[in-house]
N, C-alpha and C positions, 0 to 999 in steps of 0.2 A: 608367680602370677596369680596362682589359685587364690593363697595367702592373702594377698593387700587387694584384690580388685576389687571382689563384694564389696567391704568396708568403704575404700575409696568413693567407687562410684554412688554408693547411698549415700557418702556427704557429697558428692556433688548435684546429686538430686534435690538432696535437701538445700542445697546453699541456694538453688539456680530457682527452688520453686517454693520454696516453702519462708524461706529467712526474707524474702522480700516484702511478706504478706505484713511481718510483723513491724514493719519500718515507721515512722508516723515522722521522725524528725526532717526540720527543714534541710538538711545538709545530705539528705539520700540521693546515692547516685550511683547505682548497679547496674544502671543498661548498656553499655558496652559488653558488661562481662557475662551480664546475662545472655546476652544476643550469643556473643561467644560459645557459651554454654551450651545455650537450643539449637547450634549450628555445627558446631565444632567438635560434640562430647566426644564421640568417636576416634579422635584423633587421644584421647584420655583414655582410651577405653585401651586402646592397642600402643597406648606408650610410645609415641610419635611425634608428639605436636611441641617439639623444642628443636625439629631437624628439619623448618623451613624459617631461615631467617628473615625471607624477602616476605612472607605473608604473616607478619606478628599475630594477625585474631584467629591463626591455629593454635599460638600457643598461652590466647589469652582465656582459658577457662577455668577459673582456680589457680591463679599465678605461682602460687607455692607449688603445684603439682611439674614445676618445671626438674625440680629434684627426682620425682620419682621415674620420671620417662628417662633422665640421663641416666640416674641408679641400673634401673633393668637394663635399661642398653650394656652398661657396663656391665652387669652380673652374666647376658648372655656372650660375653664375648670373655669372660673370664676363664670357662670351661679351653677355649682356644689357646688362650696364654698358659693355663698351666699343661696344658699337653704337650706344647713346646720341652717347656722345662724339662717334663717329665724326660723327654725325648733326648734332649741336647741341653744340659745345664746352664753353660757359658750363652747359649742363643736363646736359653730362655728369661735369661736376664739383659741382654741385648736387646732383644725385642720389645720389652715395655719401653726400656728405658728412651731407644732412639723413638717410641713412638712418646712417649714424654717428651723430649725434646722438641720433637717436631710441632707438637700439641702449643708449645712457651714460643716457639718460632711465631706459629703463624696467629697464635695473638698477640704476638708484639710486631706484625706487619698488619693486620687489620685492625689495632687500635690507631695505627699511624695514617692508615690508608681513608680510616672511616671514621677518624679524628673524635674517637672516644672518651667521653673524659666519664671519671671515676666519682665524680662528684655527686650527691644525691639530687643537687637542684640546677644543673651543669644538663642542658637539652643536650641530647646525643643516642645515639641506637646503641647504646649500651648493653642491652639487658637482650636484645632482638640479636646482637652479633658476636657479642662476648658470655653473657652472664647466661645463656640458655641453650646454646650449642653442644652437645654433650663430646664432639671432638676441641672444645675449648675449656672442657670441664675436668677431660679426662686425665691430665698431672695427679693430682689428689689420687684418685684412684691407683691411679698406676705406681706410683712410689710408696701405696700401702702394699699392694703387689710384691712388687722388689725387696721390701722390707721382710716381706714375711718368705718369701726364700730365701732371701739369705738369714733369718731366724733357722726355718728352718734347716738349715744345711746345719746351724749353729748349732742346733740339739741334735742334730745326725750325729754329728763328734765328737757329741760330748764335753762340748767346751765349756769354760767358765774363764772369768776375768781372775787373775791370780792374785790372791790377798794384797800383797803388797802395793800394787795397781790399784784397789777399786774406790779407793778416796781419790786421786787424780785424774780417773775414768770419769765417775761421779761428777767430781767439781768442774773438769772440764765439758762434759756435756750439759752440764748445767746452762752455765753461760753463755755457749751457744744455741740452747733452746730459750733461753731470755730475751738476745739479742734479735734470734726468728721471731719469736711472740712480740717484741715491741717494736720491731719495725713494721710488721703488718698490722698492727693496731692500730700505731703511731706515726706510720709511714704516708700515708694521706692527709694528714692534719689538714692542708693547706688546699684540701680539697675539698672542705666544707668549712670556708673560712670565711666565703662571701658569695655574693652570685652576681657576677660568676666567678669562680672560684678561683684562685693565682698560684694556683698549682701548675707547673712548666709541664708544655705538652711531652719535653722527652722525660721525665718526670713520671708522668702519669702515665706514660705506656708501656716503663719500667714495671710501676708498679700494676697497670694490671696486668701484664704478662708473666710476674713473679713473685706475687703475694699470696697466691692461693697455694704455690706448689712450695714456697718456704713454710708456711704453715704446717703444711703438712709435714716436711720435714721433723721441723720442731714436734709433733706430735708424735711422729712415729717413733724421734728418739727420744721422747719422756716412757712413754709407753715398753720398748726396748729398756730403760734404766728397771724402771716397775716389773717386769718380767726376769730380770737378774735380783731381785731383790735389792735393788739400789735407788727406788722410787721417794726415798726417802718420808717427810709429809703427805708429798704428791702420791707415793703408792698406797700407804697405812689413809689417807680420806677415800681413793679410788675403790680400797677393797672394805670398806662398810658396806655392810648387809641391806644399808638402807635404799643403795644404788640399784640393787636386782629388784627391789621392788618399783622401784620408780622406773627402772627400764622397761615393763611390760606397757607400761603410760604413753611412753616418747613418741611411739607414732601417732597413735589418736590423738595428743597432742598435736604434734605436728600438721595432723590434716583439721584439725577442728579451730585454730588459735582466728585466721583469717573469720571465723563465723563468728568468734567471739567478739574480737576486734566490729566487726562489722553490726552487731548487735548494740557494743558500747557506746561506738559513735556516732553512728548513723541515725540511732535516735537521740540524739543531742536536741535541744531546743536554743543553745546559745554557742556561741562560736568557741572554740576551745583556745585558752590563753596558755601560752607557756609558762610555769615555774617547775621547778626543781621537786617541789613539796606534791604537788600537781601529779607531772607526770610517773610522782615516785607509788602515789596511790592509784592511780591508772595501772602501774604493772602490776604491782601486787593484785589487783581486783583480776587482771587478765589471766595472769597465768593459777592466781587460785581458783578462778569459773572453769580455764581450760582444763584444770588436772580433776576439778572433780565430774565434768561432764564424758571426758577421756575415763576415768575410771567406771562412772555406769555404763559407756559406751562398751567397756574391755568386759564387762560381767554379762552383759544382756545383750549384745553382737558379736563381739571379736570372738568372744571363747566358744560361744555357740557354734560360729560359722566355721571356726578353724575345728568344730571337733564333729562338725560333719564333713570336713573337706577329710580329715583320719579318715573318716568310716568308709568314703567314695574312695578314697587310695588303698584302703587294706580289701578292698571289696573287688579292687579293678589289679592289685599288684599286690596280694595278700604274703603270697609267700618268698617275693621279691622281700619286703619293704618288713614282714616276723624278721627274717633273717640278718637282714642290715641291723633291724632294731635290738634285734639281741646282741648280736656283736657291738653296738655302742653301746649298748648300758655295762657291756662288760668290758669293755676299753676303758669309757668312763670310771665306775668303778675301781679299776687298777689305778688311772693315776689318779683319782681322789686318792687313796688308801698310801698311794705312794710319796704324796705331796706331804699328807696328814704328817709320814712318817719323816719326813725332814724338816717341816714345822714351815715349810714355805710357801702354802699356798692359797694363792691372793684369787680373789671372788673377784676377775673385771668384766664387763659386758662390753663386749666385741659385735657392732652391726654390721653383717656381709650379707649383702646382694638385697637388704631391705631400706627403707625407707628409714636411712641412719639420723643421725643428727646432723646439723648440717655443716657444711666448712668451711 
């Protein structure tokens, strides 16, 4: 919490008060969210305002900010799930999981019941009853969960996939992480195909109750192949040097793109036309303004704030938090030194309990 809120809350500051001043184009139109903002922030402040569906303008102030309130949700209730584990193996893989299921359950009865469609320009409370719930959110989460116990049991025993295996292992999960990735890509087509869209409602309540949590699947077992050294391409691009530096970026990104976004267009003087060529220079403009103002942001706020929240922690849990910290740099230390010495080991950045990338 200490981490993300300062930052957060000064772009919300700045979006709700400052980014409207500089508006001049015909097409502005921020007072809904603003209103939101000067009503609402509170419910941002304390990571709330995505756990009332029935009142949307708690969870309309900073629409992206819907990630971060389910994020924390899930981070504080993570320390519960692995206590289980810890406790009872078998129930503590039981436990996410039937709460996974339950999570696929009752969005595939509330897309039915409250006739959600998936579509971008398809009216429906979408986003109010599926897309911002964080017990509709919470699959993803929970089968990176499961993933990572049973990894870790994996390297409890020392296991490894046995030479003769790991071209078949490899090939076979390959293809089932292609098929997960292009059905959920792909799997909508017909959902922004027209408006309104002829996408079959049992269809579309398949897929929203089961694209986000196949996703993740796929991902966790690419991630899994990459951790065996069988990531093939996908593990040798993942572990370039160039990803830890652009990882420090991804959340100021993350919370700043909507400012950006709202800077480009909003001062428009002319209606924006679609091409290809168009919106291909749109993105590139967006996300090179986002990464360079995320980078003066991470120099002259982030690093500041986070190296006086150090100093409030070693000052209030000094010899709590020496001791932890010595014993991780000398964990650390060991298995860098032991990776080094098998030539295996891949540089990936892992987001847990913060403002990840999104899924």
């Amino acid at each position: 919490w200490l981490r993300l809120t300062p930052v957060y809350m000064l772009i919300i500051w700045f979006y709700t008060y400052i980014i409207p001043q500089t508006m001049k184009g015909p097409f502005f139109n921020m007072s809904d969210e603003i209103k939101a903002c000067q009503e609402n922030w509170y419910y941002n402040f304390l990571y709330v305002q995505t756990v009332f569906p029935d009142k949307p303008e708690r969870a309309g102030c900073y629409g992206v900010s819907w990630y971060l309130a389910d994020d924390m949700m899930f981070f504080w209730t993570t320390p519960w799930l692995l206590a289980v584990f810890l406790w009872n193996k078998l129930l503590g893989v039981l436990l996410p999981l039937l709460l996974c299921v339950a999570s696929i359950t009752a969005a595939w009865i509330v897309a039915w019941k409250k006739q959600l469609r998936v579509g971008t320009f398809d009216s429906s409370p979408y986003h109010d009853y599926y897309y911002n719930p964080p017990w509709m959110r919470a699959p993803p989460y929970l089968i990176g969960i499961i993933l990572g116990m049973g990894y870790f049991e994996w390297q409890q025993r020392k296991l490894s996939v046995p030479k003769q295996y790991r071209f078949h292992v490899q090939s076979f999960m390959a293809v089932v992480i292609a098929v997960l990735f292009g059905s959920t890509v792909w799997g909508a087509q017909k959902a922004n195909d027209g408006i309104p869209s002829s996408m079959k409602y049992s269809d579309n309540n398949a897929y929203i109750a089961l694209s986000k949590p196949a996703w993740s699947v796929g991902v966790g077992m690419m991630l899994l192949l990459c951790f065996e050294g069988l990531g093939g391409p996908v593990g040798w691009l993942l572990s370039r040097p160039l990803f830890s530096y652009i990882s420090k970026l991804t959340f100021l990104m993350y919370l700043l793109h909507p400012m950006v976004l709202a800077l480009m267009f909003f001062n428009k003087l002319t209606p924006i036309h679609y091409s290809a060529v168009n919106f291909s220079f749109n993105f590139i403009a967006a996300v090179s303004a986002t990464m360079a103002i995320a980078f003066l942001g991470h120099l002259f706020v982030e690093l500041p704030l986070a190296a006086l929240q150090t100093l409030l922690m070693s000052r209030l849990f000094g010899h709590v938090m020496g001791g932890a910290s010595k014993k991780a740099a000398t964990s650390t230390k060991g298995r860098f030194m032991s990776a080094e010495r098998k030539g295996e080991y891949m540089q990936i950045g892992v987001d847990n309990g913060e403002a990840e990338q999104g899924k």
